[in-house]
FIKOLZA-1660 file (N, C-alpha, C; in steps of 0.1 Angstrom, whole numbers, plus 5000, padded with zeros to 4 digits):
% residues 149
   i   px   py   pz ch aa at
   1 0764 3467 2439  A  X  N
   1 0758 3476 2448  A  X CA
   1 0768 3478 2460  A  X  C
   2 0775 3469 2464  A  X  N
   2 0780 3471 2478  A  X CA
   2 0796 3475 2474  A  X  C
   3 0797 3480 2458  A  X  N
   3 0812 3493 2456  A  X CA
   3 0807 3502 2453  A  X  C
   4 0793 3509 2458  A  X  N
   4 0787 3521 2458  A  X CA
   4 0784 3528 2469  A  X  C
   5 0789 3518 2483  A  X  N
   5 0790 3521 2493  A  X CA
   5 0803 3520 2503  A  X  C
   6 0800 3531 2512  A  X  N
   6 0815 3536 2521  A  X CA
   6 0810 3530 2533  A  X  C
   7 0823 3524 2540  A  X  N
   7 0818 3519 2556  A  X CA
   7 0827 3527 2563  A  X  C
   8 0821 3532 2573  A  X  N
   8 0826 3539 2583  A  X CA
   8 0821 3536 2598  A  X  C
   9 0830 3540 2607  A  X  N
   9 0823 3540 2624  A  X CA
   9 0812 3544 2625  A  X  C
  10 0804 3544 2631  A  X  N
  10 0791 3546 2642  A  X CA
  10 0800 3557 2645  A  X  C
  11 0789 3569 2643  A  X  N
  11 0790 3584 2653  A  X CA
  11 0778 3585 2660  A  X  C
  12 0775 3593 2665  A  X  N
  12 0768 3595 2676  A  X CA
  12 0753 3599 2672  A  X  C
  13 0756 3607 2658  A  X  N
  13 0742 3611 2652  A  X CA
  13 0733 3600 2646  A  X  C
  14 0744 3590 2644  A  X  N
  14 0739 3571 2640  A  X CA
  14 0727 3564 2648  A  X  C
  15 0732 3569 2663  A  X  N
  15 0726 3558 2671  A  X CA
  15 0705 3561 2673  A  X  C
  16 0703 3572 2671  A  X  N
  16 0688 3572 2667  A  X CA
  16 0683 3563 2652  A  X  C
  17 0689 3561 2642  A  X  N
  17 0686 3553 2633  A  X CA
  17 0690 3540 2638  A  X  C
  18 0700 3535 2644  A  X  N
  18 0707 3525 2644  A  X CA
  18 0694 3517 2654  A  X  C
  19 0694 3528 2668  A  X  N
  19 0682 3521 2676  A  X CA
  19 0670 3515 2668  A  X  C
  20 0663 3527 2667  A  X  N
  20 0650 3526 2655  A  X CA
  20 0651 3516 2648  A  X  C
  21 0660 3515 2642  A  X  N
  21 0661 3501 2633  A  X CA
  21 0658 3490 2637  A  X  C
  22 0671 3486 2642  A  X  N
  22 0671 3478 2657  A  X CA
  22 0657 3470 2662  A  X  C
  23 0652 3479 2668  A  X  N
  23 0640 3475 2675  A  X CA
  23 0631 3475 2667  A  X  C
  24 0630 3480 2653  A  X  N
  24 0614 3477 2643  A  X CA
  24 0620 3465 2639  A  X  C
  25 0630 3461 2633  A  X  N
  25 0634 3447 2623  A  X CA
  25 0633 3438 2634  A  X  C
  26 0642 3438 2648  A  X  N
  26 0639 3429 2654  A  X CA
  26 0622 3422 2658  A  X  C
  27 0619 3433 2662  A  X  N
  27 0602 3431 2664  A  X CA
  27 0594 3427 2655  A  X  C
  28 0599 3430 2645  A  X  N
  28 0589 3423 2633  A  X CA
  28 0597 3408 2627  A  X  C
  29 0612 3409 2628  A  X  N
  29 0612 3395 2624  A  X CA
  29 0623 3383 2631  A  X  C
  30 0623 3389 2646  A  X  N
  30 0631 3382 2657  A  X CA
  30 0625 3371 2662  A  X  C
  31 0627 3358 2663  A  X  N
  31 0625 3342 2666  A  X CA
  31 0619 3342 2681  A  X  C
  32 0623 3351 2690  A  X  N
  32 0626 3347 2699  A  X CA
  32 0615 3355 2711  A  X  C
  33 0616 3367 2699  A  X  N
  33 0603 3375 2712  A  X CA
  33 0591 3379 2706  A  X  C
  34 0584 3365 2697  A  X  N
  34 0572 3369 2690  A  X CA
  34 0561 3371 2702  A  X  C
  35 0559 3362 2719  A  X  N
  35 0549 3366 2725  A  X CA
  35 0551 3373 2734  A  X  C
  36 0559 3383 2731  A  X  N
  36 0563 3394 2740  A  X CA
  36 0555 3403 2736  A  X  C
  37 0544 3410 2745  A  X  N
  37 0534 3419 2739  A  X CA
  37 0543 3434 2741  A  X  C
  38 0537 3442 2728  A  X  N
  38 0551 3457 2725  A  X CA
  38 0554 3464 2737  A  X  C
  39 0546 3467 2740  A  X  N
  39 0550 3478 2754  A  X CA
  39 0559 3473 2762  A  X  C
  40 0556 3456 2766  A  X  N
  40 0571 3448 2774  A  X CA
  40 0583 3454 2763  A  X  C
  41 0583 3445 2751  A  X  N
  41 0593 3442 2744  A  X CA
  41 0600 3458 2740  A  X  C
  42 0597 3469 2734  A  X  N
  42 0600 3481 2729  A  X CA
  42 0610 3483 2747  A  X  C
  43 0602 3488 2756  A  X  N
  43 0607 3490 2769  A  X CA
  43 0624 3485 2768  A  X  C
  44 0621 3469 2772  A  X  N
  44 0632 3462 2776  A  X CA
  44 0642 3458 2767  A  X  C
  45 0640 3459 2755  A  X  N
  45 0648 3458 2744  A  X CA
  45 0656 3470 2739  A  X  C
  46 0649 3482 2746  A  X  N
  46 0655 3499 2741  A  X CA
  46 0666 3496 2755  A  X  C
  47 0661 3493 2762  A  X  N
  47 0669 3490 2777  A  X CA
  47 0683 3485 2776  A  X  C
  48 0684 3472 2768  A  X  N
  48 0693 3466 2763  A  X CA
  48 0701 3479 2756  A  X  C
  49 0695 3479 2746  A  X  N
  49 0702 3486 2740  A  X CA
  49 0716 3501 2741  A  X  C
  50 0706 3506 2751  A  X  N
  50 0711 3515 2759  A  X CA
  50 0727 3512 2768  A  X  C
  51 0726 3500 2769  A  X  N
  51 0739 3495 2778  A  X CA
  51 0747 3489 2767  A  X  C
  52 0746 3483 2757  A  X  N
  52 0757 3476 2749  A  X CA
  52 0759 3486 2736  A  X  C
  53 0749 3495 2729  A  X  N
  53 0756 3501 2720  A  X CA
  53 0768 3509 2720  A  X  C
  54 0769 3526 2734  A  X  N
  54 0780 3521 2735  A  X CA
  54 0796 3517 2738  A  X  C
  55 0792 3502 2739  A  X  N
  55 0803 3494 2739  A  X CA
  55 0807 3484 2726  A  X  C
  56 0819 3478 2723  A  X  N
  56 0824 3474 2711  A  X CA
  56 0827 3482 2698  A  X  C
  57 0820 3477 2688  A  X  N
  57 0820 3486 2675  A  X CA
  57 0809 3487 2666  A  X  C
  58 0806 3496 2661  A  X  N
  58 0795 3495 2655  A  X CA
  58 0798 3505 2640  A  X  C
  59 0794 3494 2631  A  X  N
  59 0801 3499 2614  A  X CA
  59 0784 3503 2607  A  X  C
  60 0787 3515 2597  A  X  N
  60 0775 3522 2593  A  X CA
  60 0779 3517 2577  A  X  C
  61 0772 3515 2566  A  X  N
  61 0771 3515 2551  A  X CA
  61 0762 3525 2553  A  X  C
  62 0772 3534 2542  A  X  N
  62 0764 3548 2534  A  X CA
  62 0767 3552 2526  A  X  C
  63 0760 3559 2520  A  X  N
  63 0764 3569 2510  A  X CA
  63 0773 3572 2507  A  X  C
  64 0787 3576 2497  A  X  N
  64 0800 3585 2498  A  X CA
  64 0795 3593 2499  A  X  C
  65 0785 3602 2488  A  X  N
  65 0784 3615 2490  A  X CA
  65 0777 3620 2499  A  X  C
  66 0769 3612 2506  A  X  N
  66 0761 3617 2520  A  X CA
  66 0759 3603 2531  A  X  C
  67 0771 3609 2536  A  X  N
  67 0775 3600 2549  A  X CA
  67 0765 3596 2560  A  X  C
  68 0756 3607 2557  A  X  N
  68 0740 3610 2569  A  X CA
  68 0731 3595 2562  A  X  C
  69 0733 3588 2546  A  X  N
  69 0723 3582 2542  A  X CA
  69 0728 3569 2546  A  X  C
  70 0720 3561 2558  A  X  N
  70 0725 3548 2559  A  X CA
  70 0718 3540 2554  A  X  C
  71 0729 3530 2546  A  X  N
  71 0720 3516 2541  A  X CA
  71 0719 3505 2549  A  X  C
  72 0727 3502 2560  A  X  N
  72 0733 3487 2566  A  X CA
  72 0739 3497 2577  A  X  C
  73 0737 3485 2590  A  X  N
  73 0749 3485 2597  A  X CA
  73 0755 3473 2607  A  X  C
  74 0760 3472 2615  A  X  N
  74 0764 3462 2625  A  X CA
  74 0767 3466 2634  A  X  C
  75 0766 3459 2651  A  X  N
  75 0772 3469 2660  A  X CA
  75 0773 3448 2666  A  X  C
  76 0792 3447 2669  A  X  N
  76 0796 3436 2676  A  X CA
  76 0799 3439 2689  A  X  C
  77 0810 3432 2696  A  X  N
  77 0817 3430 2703  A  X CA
  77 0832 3421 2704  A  X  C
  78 0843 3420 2707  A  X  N
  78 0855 3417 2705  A  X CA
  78 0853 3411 2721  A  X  C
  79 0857 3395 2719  A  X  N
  79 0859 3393 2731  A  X CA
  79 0873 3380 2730  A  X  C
  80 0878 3374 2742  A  X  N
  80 0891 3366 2736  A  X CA
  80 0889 3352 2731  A  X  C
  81 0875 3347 2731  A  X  N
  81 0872 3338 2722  A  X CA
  81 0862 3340 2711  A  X  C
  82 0864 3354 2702  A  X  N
  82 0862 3357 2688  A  X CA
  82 0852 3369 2692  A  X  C
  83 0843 3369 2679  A  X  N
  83 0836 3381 2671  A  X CA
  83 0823 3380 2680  A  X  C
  84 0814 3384 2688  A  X  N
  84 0801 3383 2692  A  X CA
  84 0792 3395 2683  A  X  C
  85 0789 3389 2677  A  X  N
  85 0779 3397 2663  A  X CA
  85 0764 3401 2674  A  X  C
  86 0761 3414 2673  A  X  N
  86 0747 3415 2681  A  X CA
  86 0738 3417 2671  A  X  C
  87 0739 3423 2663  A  X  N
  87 0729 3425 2655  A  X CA
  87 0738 3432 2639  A  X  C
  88 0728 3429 2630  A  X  N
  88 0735 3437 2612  A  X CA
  88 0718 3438 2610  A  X  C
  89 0717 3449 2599  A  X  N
  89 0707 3456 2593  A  X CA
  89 0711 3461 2579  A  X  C
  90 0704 3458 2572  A  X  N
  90 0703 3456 2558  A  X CA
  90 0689 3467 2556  A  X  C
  91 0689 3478 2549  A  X  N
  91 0675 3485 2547  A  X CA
  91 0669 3472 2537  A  X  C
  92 0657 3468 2539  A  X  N
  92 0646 3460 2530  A  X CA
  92 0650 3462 2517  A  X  C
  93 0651 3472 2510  A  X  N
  93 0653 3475 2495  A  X CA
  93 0663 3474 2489  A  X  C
  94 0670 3474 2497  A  X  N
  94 0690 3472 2493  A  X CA
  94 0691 3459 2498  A  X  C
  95 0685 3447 2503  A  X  N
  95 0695 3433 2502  A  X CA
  95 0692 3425 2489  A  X  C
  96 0701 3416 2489  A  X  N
  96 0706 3409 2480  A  X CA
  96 0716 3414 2470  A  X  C
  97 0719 3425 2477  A  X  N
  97 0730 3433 2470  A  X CA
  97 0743 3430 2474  A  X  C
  98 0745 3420 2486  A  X  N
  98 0758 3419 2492  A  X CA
  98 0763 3430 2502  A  X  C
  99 0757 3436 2507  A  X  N
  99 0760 3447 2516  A  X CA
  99 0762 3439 2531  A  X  C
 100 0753 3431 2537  A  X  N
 100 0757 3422 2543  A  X CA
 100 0769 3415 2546  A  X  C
 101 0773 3406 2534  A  X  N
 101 0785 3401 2533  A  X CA
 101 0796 3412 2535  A  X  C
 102 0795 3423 2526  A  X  N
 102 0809 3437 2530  A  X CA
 102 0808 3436 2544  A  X  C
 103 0796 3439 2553  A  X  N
 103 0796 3446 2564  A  X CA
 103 0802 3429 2573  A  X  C
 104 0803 3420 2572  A  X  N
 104 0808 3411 2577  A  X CA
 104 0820 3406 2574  A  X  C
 105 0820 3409 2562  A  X  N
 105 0834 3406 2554  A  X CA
 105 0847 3412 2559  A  X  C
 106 0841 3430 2561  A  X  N
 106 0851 3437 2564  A  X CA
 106 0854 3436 2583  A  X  C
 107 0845 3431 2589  A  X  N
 107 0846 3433 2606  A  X CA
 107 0856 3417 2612  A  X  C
 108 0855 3408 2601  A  X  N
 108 0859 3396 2602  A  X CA
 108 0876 3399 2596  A  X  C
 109 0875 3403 2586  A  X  N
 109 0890 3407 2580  A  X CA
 109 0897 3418 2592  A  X  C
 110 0891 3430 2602  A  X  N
 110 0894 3434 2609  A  X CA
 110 0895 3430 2621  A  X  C
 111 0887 3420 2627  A  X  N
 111 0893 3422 2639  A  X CA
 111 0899 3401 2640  A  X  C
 112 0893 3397 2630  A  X  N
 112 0903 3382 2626  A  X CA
 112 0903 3373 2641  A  X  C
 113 0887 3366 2644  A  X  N
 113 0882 3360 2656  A  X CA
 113 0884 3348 2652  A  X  C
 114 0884 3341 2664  A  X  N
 114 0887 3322 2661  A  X CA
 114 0871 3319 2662  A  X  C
 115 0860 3327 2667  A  X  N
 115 0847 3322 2664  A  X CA
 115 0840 3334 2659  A  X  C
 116 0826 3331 2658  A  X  N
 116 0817 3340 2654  A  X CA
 116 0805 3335 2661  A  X  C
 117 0799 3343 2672  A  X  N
 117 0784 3341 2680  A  X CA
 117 0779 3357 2673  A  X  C
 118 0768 3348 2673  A  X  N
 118 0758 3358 2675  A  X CA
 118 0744 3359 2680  A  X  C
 119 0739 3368 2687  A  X  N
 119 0728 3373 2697  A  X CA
 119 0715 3371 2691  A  X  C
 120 0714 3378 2679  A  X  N
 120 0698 3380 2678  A  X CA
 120 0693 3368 2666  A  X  C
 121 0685 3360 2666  A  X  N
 121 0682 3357 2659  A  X CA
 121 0670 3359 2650  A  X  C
 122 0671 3362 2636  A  X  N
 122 0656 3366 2628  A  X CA
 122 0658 3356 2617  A  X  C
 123 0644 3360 2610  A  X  N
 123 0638 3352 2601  A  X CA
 123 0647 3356 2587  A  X  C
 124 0655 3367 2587  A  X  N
 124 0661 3373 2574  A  X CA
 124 0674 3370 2576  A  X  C
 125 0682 3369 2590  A  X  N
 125 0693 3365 2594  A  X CA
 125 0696 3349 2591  A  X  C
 126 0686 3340 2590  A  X  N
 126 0688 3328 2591  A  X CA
 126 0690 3321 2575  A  X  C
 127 0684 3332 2568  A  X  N
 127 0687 3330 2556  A  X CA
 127 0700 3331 2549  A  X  C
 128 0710 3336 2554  A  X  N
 128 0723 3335 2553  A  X CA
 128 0731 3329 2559  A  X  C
 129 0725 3315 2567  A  X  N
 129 0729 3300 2568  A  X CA
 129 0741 3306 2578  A  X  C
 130 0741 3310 2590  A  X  N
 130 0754 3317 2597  A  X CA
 130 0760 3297 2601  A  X  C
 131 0749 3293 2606  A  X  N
 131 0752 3278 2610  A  X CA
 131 0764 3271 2601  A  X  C
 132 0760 3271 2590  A  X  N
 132 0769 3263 2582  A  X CA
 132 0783 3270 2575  A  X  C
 133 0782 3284 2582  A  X  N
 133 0798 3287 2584  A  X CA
 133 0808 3287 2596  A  X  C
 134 0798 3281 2607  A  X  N
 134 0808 3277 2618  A  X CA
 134 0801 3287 2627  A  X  C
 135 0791 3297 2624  A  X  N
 135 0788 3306 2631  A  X CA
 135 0778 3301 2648  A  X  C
 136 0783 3304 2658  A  X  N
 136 0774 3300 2670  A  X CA
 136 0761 3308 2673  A  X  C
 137 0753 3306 2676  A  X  N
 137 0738 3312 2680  A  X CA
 137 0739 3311 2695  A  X  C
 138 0745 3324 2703  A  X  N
 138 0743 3320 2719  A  X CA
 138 0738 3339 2722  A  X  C
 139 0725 3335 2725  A  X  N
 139 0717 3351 2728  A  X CA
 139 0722 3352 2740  A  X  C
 140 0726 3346 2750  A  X  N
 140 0734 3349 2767  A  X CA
 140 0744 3357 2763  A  X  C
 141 0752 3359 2750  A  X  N
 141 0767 3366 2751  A  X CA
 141 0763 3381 2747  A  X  C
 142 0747 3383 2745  A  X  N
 142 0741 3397 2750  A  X CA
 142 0748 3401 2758  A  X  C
 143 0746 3397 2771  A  X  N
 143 0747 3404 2786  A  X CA
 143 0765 3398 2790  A  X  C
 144 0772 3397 2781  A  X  N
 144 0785 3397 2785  A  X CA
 144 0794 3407 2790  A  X  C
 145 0791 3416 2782  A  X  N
 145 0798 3436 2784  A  X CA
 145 0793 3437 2800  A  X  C
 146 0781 3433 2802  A  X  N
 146 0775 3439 2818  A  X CA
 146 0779 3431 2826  A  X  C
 147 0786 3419 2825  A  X  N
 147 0790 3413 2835  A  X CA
 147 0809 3421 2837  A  X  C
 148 0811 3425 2830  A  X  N
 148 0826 3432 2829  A  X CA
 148 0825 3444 2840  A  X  C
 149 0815 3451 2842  A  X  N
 149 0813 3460 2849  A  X CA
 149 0811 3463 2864  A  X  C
% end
């Protein structure tokens, strides 16, 4: 499955799916803000969002022949002690297909970090054991980009 798909940048017409996404997967399977009742969490989480998407990079899996169909994506950050991963999305129907792995495979091969954190933690993220590849879990390096400013 994942040499039936093309990775490209985040364009602009992305970031309505990317959000949406975002904030349904997190909400339904994020660790961290199960007793956040929705109206807080949608709010302040679109909030976030709004300030770090964008900043860094953010990689789309799609379709070759229709660039508009996204399967996956990821949106990091580059900082001088490695990769700060914020979030990857996998559509429900397409994992296990290794689309994940590409979309990490190839952001790791490009921008080649001495670490890897990352922000969000879920119940479908954890299943790819980030821990026992060296990977860090620090949700504070969210709000890193806004301390730059």
């Amino acid at each position: 499955m994942s040499d039936v798909v093309q990775m490209r940048k985040a364009e602009p017409g992305d970031v309505p799916f990317i959000t949406n996404s975002w904030l349904k997967s997190y909400r339904s399977g994020g660790i961290a803000n199960r007793l956040v009742p929705n109206d807080v969490y949608y709010q302040m989480h679109h909030a976030i969002l709004e300030v770090i998407l964008p900043k860094g990079l953010a990689v789309v899996l799609c379709n070759p022949e229709d660039r508009d169909m996204i399967c996956g994506w990821a949106h990091a950050e580059t900082f001088n002690d490695g990769l700060v991963l914020h979030y990857a999305y996998v559509k429900n129907s397409l994992r296990r297909h290794g689309l994940f792995t590409k979309l990490m495979d190839t952001l790791i091969e490009h921008e080649r970090p001495r670490h890897i954190i990352y922000t969000h933690k879920t119940e479908a993220f954890d299943k790819v054991t980030p821990k026992h590849k060296g990977w860090i879990y620090n949700p504070y390096r969210l709000y890193e980009s806004w301390r730059q400013e």
